[in-house]
C-alpha positions as CSV (number, residue, x, y, z in Angstrom):
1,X,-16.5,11.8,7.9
2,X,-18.1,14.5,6.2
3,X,-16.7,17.7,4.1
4,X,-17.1,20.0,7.1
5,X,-13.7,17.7,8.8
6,X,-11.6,19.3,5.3
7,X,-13.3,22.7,5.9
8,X,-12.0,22.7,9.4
9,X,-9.1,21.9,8.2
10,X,-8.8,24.3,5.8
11,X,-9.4,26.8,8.1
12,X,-6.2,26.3,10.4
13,X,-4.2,25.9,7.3
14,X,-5.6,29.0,5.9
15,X,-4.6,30.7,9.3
16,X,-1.3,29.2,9.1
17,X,-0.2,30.9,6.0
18,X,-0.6,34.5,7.3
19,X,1.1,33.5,10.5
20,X,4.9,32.8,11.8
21,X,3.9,30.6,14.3
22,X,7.0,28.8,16.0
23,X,6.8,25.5,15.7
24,X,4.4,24.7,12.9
25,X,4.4,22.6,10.5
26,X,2.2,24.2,8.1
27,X,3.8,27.8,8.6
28,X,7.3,26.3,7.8
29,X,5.5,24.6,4.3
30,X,4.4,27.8,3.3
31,X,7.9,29.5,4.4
32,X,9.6,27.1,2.5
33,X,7.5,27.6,-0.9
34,X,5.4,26.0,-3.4
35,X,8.4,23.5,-4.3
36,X,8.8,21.7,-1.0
37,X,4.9,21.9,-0.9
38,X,4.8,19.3,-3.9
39,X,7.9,17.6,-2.4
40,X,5.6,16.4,0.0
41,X,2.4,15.7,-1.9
42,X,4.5,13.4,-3.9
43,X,6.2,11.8,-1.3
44,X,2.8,11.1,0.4
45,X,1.2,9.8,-2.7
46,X,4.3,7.2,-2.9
47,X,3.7,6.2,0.4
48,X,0.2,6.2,0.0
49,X,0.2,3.9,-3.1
50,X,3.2,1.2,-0.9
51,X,0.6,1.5,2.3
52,X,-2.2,0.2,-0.3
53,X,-0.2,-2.6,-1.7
54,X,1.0,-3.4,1.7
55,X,-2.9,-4.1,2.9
56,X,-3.3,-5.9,-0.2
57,X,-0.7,-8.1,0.2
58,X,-0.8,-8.7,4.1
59,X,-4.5,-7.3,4.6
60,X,-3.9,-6.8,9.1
61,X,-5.1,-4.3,11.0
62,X,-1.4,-2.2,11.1
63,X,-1.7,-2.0,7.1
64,X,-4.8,-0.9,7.2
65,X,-3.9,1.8,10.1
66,X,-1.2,2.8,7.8
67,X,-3.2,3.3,5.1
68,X,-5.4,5.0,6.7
69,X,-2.7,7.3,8.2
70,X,-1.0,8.1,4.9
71,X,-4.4,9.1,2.9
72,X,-4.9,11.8,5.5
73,X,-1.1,13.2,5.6
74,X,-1.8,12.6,1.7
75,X,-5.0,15.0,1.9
76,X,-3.2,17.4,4.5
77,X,-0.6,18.1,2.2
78,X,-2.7,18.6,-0.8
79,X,-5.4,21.2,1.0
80,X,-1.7,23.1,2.0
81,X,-1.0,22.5,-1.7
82,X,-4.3,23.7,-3.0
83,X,-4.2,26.9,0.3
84,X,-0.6,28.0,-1.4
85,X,-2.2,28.2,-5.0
86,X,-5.2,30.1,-3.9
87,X,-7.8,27.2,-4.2
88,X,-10.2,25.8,-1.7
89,X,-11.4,22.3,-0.7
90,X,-15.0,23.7,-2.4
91,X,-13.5,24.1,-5.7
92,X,-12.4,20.7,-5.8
93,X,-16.0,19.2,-4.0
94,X,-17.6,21.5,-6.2
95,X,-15.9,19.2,-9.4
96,X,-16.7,16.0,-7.7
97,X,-19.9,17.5,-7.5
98,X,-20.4,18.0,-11.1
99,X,-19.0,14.9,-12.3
100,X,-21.3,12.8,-9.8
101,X,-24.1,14.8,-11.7
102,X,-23.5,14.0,-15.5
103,X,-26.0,11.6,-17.0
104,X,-24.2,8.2,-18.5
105,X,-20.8,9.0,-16.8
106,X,-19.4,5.9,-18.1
107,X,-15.8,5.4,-19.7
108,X,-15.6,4.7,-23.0
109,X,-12.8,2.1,-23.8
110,X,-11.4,2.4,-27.5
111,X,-11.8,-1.2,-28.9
112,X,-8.6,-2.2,-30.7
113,X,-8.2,-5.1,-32.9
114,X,-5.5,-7.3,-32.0
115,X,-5.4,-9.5,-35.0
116,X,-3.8,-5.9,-36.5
């Protein structure tokens, strides 16, 4: 998959937020406000993170289906997220961008003495 998959994307949930369409999911997101917007971002990420622990764990083709299924409700949500807001999927590839582009990007862990 390349970015051009979230741009299309983008661009029906962009449509859907000027639009009553009957029926849609994504005009009844936007109709219900920011707050049941997040609602659903968080419920996906919960699901998301039990999906992961559930390939983990078992490791079969269903998890990894699942998984698979709940990253892209999980990215769904958030473009409708970022759409309501006024961002774009660029902005945030624009940052992924920029971080993949700093020199010595490693984390720095804080040493602590444990004999203290």
């Amino acid at each position: 998959m390349n970015d051009s998959v979230l741009k299309m994307v983008e661009e029906v949930i962009e449509s859907r937020k000027h639009e009553d369409a009957e029926g849609s999911y994504t005009c009844y997101l936007f109709k219900s406000g920011l707050d049941k917007i997040l609602k659903k971002v968080g419920e996906e990420c919960t699901e998301t993170v039990i999906a992961a622990k559930n390939l983990k764990n078992v490791g079969g083709d269903k998890e990894k289906e699942e998984l698979i299924g709940e990253v892209a409700d999980l990215f769904y949500h958030l473009q409708v997220m970022l759409a309501d807001l006024g961002l774009s999927i660029d902005d945030v590839l624009s940052e992924h961008e920029k971080r993949n582009l700093k020199v010595n990007n490693k984390k720095q862990f804080k040493v602590v003495d444990k004999n203290t």
